[in-house]
Backbone bond lengths (Angstrom), bond angles and torsions (degrees), N, CA, C in turn:
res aa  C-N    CA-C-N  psi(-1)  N-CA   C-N-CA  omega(-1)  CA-C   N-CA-C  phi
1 X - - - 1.463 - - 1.516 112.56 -
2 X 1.081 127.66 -22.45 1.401 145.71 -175.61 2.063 99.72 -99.01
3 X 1.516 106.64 152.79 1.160 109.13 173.33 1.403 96.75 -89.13
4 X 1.418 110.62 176.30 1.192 130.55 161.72 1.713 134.55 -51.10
5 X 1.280 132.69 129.35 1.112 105.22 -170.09 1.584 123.48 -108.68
6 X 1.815 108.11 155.82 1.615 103.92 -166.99 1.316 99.19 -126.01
7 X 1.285 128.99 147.66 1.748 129.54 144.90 1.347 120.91 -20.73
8 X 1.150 127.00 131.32 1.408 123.71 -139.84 1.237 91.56 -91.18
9 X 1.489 131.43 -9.64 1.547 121.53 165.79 1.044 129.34 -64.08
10 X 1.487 108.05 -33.97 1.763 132.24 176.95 1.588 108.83 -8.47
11 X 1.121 136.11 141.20 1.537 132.64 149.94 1.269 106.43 -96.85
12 X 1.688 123.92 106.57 0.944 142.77 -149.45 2.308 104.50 -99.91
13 X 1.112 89.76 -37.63 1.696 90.56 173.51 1.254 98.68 -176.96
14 X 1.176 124.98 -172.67 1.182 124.50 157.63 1.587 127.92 -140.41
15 X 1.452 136.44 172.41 1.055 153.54 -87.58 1.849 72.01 -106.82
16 X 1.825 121.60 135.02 1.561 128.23 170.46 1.154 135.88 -89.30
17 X 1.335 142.34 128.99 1.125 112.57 -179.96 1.515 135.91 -27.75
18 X 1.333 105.11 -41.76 1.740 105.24 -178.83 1.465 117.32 -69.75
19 X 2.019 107.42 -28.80 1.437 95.44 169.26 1.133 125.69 -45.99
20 X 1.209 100.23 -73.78 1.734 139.55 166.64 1.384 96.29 -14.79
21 X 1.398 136.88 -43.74 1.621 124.96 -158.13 2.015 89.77 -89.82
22 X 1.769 107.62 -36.40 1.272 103.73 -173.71 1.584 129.96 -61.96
23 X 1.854 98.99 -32.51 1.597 105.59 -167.43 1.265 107.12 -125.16
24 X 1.747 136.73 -2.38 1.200 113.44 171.45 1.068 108.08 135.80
25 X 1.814 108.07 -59.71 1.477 112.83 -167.53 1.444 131.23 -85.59
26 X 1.218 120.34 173.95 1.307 110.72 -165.35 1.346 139.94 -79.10
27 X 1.762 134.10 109.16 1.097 117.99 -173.10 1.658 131.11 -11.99
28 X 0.845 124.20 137.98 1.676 116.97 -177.30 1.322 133.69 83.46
29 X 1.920 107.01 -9.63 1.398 94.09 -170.55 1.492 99.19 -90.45
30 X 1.664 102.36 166.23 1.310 112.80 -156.38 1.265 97.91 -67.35
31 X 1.947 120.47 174.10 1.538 125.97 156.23 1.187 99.07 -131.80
32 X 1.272 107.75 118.68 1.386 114.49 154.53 1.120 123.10 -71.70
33 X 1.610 114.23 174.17 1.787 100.63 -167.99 1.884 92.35 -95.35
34 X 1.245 121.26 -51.27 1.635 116.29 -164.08 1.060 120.69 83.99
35 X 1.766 128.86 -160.30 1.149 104.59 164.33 1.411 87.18 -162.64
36 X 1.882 125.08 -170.78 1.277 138.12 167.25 1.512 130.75 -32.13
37 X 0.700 133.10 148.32 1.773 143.13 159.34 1.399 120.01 -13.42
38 X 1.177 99.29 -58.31 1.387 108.02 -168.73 1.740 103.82 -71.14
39 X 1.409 115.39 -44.80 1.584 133.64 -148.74 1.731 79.82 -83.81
40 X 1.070 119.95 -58.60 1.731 126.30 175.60 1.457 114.79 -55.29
41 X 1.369 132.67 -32.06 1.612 128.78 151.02 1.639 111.18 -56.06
42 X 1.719 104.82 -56.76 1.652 100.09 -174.27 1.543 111.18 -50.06
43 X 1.043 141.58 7.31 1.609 140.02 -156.28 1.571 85.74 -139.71
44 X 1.426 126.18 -72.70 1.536 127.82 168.71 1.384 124.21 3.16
45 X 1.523 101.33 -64.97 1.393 137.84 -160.35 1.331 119.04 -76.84
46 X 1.372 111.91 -23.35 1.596 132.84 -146.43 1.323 118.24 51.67
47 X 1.255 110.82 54.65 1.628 91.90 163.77 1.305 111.89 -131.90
48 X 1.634 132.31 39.54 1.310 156.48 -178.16 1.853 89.81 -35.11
49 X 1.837 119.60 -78.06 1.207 120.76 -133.43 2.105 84.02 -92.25
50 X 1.543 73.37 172.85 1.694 107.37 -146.06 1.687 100.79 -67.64
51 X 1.479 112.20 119.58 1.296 125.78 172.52 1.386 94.77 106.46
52 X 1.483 159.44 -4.01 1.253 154.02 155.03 1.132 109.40 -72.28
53 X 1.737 116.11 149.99 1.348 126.90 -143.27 1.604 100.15 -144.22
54 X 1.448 107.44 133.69 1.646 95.82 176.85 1.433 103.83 -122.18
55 X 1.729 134.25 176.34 1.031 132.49 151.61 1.232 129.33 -122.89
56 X 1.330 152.70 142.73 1.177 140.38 175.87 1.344 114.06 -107.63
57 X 0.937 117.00 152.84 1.742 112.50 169.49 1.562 105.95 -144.55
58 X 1.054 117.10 93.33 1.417 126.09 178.25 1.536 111.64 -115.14
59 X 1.246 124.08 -123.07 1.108 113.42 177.70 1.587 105.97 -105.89
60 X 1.285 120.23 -19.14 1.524 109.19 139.82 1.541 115.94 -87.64
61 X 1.123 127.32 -161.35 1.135 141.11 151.38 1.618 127.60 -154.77
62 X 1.329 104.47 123.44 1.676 113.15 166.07 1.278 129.03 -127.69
63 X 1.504 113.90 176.30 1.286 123.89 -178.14 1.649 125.53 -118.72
64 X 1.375 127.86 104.20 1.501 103.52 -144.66 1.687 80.89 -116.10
65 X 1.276 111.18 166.26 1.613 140.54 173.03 1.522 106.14 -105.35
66 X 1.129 111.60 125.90 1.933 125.21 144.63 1.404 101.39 -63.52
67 X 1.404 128.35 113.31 1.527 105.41 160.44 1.855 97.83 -149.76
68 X 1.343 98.06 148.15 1.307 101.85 170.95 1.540 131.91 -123.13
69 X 1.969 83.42 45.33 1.760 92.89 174.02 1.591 70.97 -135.09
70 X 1.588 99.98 151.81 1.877 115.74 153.21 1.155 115.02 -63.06
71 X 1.708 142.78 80.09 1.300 112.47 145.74 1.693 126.36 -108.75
72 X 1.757 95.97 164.27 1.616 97.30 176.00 1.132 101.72 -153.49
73 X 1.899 126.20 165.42 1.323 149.17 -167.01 1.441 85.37 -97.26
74 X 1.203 142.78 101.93 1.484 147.96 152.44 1.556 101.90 -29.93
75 X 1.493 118.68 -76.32 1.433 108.41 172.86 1.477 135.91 -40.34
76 X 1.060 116.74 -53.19 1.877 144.97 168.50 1.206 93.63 -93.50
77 X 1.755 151.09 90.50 1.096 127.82 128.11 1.191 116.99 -23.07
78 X 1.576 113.87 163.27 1.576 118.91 128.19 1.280 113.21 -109.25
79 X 1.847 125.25 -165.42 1.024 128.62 164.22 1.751 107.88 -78.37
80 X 1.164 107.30 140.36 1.360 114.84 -168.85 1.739 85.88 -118.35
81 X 1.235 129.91 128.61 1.585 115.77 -178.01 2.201 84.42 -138.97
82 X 1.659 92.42 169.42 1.258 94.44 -172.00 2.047 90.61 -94.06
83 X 1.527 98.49 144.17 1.248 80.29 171.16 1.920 115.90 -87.61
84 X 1.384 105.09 -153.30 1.256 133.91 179.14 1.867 109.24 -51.41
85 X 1.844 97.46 -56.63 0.992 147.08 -133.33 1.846 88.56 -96.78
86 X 1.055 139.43 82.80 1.438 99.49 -169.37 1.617 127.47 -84.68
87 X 1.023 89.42 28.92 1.805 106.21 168.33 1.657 96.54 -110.21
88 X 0.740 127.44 33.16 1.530 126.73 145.90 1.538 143.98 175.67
89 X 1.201 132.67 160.87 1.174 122.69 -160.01 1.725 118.74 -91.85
90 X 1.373 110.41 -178.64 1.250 97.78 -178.06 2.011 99.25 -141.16
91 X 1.544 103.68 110.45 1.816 104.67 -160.18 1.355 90.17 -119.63
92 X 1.429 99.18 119.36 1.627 128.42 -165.76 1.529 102.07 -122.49
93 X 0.771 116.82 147.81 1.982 154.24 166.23 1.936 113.45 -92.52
94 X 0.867 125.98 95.89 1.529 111.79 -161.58 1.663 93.90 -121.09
95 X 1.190 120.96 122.65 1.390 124.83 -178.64 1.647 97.16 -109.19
96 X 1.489 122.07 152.59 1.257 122.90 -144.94 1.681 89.31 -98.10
97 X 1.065 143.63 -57.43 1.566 153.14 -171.24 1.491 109.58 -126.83
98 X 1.661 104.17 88.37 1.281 140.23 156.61 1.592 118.36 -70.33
99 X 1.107 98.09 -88.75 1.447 103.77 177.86 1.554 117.10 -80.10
100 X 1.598 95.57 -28.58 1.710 108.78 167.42 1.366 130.39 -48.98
101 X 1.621 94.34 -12.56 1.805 92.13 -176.52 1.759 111.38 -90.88
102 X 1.388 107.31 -16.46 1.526 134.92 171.42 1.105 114.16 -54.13
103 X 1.815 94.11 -46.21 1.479 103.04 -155.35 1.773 92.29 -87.40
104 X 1.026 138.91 -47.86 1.325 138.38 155.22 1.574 123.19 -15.76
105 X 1.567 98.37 -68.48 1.323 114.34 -177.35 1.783 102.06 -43.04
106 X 1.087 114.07 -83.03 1.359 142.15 152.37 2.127 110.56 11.34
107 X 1.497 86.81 -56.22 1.610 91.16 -172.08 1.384 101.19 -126.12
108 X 1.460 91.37 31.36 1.820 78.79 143.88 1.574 109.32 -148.11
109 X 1.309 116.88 -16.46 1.243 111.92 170.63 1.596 121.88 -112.32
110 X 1.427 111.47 -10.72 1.495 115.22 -166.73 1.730 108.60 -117.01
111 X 1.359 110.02 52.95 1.635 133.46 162.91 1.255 111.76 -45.32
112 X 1.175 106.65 -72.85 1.988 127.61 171.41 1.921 108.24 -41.11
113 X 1.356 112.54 -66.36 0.911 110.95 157.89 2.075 138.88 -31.17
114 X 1.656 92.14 -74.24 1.307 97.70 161.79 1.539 122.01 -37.72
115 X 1.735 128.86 -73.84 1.095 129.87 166.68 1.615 119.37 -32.33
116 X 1.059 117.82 -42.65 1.893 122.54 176.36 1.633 101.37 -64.99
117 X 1.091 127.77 -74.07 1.084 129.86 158.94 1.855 115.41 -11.91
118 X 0.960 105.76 -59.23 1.974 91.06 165.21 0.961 118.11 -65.26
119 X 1.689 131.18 -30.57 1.537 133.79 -169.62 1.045 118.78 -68.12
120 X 1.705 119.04 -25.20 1.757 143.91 -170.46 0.847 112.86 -109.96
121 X 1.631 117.11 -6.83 1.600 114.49 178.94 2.033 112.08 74.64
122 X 1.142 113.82 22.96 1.652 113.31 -175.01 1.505 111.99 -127.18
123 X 0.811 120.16 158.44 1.742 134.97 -179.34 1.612 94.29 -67.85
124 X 0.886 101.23 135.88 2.003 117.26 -179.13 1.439 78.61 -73.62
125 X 1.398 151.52 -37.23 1.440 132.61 -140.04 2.114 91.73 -78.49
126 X 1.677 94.07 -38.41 1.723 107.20 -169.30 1.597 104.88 -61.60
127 X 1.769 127.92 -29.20 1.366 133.62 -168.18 1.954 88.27 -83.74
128 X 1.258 128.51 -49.52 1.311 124.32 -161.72 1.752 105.71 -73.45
129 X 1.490 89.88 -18.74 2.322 97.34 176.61 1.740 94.29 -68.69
130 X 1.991 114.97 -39.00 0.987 83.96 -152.30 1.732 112.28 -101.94
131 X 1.434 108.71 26.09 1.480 118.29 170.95 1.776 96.39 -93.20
132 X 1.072 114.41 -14.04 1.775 98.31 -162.92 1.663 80.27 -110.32
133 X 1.209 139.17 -24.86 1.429 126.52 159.92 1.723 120.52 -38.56
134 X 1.413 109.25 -27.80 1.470 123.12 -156.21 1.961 102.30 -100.29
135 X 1.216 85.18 5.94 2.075 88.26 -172.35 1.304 97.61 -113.56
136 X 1.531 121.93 127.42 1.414 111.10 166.82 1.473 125.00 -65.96
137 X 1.307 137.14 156.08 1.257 157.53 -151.48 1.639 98.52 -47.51
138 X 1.088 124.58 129.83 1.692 111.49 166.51 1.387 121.03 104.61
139 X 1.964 100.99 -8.89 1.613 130.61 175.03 2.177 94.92 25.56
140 X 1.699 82.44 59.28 1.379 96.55 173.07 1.770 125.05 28.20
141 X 1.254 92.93 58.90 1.550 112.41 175.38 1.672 104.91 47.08
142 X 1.640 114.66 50.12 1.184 129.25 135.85 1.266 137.26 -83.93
143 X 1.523 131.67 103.82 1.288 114.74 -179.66 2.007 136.97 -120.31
144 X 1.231 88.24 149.70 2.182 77.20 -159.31 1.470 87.40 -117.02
145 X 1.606 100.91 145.44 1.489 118.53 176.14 1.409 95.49 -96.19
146 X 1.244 122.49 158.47 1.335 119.16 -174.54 1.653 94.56 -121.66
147 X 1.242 140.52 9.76 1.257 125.68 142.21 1.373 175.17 79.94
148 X 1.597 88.76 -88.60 1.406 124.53 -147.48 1.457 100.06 -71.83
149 X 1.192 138.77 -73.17 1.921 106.24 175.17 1.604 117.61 -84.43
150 X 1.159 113.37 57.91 1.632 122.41 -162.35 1.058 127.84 70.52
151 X 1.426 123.79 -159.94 1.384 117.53 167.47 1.954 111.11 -143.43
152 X 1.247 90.49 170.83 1.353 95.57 175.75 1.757 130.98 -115.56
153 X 1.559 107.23 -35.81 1.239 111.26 164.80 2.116 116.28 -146.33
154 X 0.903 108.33 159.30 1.524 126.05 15.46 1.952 115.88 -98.89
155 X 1.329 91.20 9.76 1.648 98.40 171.19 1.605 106.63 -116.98
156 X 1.073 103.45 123.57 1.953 102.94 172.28 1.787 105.98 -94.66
157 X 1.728 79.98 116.14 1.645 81.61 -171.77 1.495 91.81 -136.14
158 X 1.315 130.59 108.72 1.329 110.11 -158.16 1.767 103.69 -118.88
159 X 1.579 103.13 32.45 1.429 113.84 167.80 1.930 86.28 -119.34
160 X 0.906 156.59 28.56 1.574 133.63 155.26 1.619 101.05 -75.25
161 X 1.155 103.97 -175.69 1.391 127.41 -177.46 1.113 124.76 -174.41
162 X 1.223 134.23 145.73 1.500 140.75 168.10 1.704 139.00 -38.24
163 X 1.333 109.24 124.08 1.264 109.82 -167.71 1.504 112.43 -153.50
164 X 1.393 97.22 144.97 1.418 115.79 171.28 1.384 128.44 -86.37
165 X 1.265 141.88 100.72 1.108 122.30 -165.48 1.927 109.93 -116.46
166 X 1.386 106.24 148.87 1.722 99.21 -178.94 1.348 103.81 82.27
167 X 0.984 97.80 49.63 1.893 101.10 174.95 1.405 123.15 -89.09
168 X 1.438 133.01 90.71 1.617 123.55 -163.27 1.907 86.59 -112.24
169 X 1.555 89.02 -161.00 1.548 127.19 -154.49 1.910 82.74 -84.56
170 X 1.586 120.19 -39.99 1.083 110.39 -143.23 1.584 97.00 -89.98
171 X 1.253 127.62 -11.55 1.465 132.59 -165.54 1.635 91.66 -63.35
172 X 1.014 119.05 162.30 1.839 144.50 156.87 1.607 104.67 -149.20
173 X 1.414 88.47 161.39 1.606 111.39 172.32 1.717 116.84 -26.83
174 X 1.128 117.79 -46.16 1.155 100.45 -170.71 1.911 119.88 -100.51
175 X 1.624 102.04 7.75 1.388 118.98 153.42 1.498 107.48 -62.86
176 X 1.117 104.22 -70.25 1.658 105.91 175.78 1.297 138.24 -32.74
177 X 1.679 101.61 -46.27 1.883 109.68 163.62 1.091 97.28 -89.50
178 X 1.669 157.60 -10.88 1.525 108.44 154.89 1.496 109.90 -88.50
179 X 1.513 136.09 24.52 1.466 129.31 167.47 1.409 91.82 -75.24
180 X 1.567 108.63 -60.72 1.676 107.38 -164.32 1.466 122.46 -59.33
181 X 1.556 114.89 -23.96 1.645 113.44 165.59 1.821 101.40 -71.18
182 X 1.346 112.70 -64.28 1.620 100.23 176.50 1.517 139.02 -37.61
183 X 1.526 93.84 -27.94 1.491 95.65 174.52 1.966 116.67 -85.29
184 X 1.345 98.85 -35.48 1.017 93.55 166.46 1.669 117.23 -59.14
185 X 1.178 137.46 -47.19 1.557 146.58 -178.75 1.811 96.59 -44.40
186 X 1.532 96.82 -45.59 1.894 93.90 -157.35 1.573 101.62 -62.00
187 X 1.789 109.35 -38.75 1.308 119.28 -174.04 1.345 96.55 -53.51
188 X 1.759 140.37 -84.36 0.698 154.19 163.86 1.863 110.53 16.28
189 X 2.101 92.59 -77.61 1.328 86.86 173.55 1.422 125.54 -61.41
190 X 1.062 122.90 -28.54 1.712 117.46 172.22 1.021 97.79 -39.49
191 X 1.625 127.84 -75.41 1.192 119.62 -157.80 1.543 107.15 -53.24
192 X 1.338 143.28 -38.00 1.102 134.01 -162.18 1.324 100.56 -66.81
193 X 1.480 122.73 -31.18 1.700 107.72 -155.85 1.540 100.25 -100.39
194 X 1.625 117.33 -6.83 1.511 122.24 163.88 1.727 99.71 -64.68
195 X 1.571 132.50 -57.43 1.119 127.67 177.57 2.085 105.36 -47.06
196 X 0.922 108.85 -60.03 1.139 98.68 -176.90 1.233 150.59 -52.95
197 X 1.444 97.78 -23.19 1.744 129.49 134.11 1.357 132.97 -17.18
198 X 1.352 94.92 -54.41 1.688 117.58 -165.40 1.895 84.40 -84.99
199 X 1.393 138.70 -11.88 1.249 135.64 -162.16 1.833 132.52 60.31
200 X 2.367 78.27 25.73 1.430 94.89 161.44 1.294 126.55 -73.69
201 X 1.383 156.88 69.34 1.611 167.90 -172.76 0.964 108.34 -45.68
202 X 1.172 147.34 96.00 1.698 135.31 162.99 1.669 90.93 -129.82
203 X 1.613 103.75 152.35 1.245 122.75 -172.17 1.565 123.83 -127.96
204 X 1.295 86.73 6.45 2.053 104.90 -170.13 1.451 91.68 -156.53
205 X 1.681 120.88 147.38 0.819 141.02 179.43 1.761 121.22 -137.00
206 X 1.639 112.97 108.64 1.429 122.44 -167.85 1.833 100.64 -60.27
207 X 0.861 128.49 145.11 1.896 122.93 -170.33 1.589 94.36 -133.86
208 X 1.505 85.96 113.16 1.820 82.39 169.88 1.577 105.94 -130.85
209 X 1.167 135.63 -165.91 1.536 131.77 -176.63 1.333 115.19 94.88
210 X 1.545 125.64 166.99 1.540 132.72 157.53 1.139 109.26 -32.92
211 X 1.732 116.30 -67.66 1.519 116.82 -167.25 1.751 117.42 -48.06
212 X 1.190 123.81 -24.03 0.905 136.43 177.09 1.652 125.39 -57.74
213 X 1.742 115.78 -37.24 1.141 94.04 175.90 1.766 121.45 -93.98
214 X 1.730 97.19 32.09 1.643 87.22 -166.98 1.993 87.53 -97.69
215 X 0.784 114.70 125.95 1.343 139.14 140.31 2.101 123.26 -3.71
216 X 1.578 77.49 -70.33 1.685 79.88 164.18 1.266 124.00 -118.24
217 X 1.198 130.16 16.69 1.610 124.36 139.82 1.392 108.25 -86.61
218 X 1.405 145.06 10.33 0.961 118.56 172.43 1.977 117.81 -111.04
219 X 1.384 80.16 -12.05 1.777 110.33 160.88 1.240 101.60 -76.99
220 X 1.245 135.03 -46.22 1.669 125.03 -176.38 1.887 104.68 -75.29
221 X 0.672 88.98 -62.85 1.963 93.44 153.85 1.664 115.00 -26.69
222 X 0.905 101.88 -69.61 1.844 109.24 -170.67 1.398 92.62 -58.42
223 X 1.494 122.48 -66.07 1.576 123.14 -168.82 1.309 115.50 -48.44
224 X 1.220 123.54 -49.35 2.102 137.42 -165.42 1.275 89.63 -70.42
225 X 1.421 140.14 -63.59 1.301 141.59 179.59 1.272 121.38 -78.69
226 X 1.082 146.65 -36.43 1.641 139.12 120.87 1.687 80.71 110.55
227 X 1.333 93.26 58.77 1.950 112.71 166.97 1.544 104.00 -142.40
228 X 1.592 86.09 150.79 1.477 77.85 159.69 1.579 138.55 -79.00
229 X 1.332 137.25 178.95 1.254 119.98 164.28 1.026 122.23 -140.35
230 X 1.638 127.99 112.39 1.340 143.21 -161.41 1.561 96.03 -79.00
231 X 1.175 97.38 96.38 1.837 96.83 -177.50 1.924 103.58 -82.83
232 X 1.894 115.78 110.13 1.033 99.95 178.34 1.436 125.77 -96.14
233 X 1.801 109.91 175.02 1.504 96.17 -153.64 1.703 92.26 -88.85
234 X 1.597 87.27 170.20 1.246 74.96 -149.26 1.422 165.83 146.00
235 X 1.525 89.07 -61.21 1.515 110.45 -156.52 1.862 111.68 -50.48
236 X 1.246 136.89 -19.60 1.369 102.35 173.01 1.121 125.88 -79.47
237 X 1.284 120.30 6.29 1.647 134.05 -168.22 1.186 114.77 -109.19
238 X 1.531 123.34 24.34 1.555 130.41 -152.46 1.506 90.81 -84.77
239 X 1.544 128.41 -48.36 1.038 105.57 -156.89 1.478 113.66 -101.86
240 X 1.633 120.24 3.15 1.435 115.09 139.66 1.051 147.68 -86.00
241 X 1.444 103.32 7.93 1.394 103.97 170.83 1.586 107.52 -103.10
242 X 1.721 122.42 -15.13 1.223 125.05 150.98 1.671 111.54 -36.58
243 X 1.258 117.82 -43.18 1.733 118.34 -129.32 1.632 78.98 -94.17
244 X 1.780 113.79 -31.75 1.308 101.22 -162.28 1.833 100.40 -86.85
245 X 1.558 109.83 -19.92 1.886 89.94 173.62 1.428 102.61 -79.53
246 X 1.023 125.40 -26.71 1.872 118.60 165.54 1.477 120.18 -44.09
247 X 1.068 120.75 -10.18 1.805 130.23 162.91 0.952 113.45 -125.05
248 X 0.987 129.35 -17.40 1.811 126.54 151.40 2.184 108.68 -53.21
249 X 1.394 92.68 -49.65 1.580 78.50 -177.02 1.417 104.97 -77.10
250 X 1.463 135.09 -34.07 0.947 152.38 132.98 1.787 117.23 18.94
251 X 1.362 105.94 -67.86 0.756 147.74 -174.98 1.600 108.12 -85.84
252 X 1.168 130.65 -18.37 1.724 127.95 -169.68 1.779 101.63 72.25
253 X 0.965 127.95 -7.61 1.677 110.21 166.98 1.529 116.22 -48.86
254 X 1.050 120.76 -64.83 1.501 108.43 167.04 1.377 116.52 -112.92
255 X 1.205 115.42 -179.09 2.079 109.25 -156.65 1.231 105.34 -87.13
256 X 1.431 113.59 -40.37 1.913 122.33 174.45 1.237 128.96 -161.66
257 X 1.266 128.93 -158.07 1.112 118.55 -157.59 1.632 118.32 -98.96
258 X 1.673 76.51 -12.23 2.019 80.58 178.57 1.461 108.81 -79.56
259 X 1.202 97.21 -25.53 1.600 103.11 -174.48 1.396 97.56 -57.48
260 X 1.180 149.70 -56.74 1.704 164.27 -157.31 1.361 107.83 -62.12
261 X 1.406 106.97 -21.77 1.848 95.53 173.29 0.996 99.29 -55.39
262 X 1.639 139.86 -73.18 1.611 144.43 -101.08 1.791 80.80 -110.23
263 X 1.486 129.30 -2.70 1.822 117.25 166.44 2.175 86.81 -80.48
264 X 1.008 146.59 -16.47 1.106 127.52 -154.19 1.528 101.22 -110.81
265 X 1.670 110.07 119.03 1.898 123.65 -165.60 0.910 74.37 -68.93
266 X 1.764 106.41 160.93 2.127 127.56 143.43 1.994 89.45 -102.03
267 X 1.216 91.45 117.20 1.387 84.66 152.37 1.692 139.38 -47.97
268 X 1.496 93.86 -77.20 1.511 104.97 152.97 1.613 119.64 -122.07
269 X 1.472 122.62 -173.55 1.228 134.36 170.88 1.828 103.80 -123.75
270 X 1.282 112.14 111.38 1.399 121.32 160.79 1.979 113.02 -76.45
271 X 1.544 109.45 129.20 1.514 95.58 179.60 1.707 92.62 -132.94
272 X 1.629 87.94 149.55 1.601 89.86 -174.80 1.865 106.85 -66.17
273 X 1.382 82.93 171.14 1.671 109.55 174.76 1.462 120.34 -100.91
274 X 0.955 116.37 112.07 1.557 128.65 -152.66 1.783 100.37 -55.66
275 X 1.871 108.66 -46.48 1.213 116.48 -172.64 1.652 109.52 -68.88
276 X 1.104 105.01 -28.37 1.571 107.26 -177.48 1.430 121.37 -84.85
277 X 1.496 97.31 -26.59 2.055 109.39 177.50 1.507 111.10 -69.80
278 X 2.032 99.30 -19.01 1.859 91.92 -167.43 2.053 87.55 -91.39
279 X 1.199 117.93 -21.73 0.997 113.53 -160.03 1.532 109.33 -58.00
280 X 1.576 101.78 -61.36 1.911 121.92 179.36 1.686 106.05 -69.22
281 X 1.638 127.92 2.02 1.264 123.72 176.84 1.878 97.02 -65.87
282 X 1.670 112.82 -53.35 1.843 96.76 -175.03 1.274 111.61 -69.93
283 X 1.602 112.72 -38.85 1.654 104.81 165.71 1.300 125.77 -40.93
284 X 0.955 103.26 -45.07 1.574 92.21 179.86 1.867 126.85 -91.24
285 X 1.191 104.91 14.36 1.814 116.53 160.58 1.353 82.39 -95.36
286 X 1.464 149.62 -56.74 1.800 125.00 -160.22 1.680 93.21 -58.43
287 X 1.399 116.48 -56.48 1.617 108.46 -173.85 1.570 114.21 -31.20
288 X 1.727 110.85 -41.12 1.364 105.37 -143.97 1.597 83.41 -82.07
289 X 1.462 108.46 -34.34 1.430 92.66 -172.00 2.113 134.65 -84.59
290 X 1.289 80.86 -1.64 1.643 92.67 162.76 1.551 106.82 -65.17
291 X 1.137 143.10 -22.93 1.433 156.58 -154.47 1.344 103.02 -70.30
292 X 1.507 94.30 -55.34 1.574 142.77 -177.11 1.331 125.99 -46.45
293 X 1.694 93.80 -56.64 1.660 116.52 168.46 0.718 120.64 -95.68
294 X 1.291 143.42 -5.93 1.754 155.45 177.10 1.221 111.35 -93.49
295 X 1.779 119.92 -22.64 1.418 105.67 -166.81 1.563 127.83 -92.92
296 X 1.299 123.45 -2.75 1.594 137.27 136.45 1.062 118.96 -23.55
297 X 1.803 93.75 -68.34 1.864 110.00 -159.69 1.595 93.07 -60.05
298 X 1.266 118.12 -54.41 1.670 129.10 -158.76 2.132 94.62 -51.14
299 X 1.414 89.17 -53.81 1.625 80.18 -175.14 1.881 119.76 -77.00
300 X 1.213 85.11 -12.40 1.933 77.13 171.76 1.626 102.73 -105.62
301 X 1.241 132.56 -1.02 1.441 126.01 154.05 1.667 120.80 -64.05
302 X 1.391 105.42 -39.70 1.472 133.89 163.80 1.562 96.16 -33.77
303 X 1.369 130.39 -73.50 0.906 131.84 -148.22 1.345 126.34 -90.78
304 X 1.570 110.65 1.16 1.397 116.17 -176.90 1.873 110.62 -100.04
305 X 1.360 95.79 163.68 1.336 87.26 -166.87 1.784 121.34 -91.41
């Protein structure tokens, strides 16, 4: 039921008359085959050759590996995807509501916000960076699981759910959106230190996605995970501009795929803050262990009617 399968560089046929009458382009030109989202960010991003690491933060968010050995946590898979490259793989961490927990936060509590945001001409996402800009690090031992339609790694538990924990008198609005960027970061680092497990090492991280051009989630990011982050330029276009050097090599324009990192700018490099990385280091064992204590309730809530 499935065709046959090729290296995603392959030039697979090319472009038909009937396309050609449907979309524009020109009878004959080649099609390459390409490949998925994720495999088209890992190339996007520059982090094609082996041991470079990208992140996305969209409305999911993951963390994928260049690697050109197979490994996996038998217990905790990860996503194991084929890369670009077909001498190697691509072993990702995929958390289910990354940017989704933003985007949540956002439309259900930040109305006032949103509306201001047209009046100033700015993305409501840039007004909600700059209330959680205004909370010191740790949104005073508030913490949010990010959750919300389960999760996938590095534990697939797809009865958890979202939660607030440490809720006092003193919290406001903009405690709350930096819980939900922090929690997302802590998730994040799990996944990093599950990769690291496997005695995957990476020490810099390529950042592509929405989440990427905010400023202070990507500083709360660098600190919780205590990497740097090659923020590239760019970033919502990571995985078409992957798809388009994927027919470039495709094509013999350039020789491969490692070569294709060093065409892809970093705008900037975000590096953590030493005072802030030691700060979210105990925060983030309470994170791991809400996981811990929540995950009963989550499965016998599951079950009631």
């Amino acid at each position: 039921m499935l065709p046959d399968p090729h290296p995603c560089t392959s030039i697979i046929g090319e472009v038909t008359h009937d396309a050609a009458k449907q979309t524009g382009l020109l009878q004959g030109t080649p099609v390459v085959i390409c490949a998925g989202d994720v495999a088209a960010a890992q190339v996007g991003s520059g982090a094609s050759s082996q041991g470079k690491a990208h992140m996305s933060i969209g409305t999911a968010a993951w963390i994928g590996l260049s690697s050109d050995v197979f490994k996996n946590n038998p217990q905790n898979p990860f996503w194991i995807l084929n890369h670009i490259d077909p001498d190697k793989w691509i072993i990702a961490g995929e958390m289910e509501t990354g940017g989704g927990s933003l985007m949540w936060f956002k439309e259900t509590f930040c109305q006032l916000e949103s509306e201001n945001a047209k009046i100033v001409g700015k993305s409501p996402y840039s007004l909600i960076g700059e209330l959680a800009s205004k909370i010191e690090p740790g949104a005073n031992r508030l913490l949010f699981t990010p959750w919300l339609s389960g999760e996938r790694a590095p534990v697939l538990d797809h009865y958890a759910r979202g939660a607030w924990v440490g809720i006092s008198l003193s919290h406001n609005k903009g405690h709350f959106a930096r819980a939900v960027m922090e929690g997302v970061a802590f998730q994040l680092r799990w996944i990093c230190e599950a990769l690291e497990q496997q005695n995957l090492i990476f020490d810099s991280v390529n950042s592509v996605g929405g989440g990427s051009t905010s400023p202070i989630w990507t500083q709360i990011i660098s600190d919780v995970i205590n990497k740097d982050l090659h923020i590239v330029k760019n970033p919502l276009e990571a995985g078409a501009i992957g798809t388009a050097l994927t027919v470039a090599v495709g094509l013999g324009v350039y020789h491969d795929m490692d070569y294709v990192d060093q065409l892809i700018e970093i705008d900037h490099i975000v590096t953590p803050n030493t005072n802030n990385t030691k700060r979210y280091r105990d925060l983030y064992q309470e994170y791991r262990q809400i996981y811990e204590s929540l995950k009963p309730i989550y499965h016998r809530l599951h079950k009631l009617d």
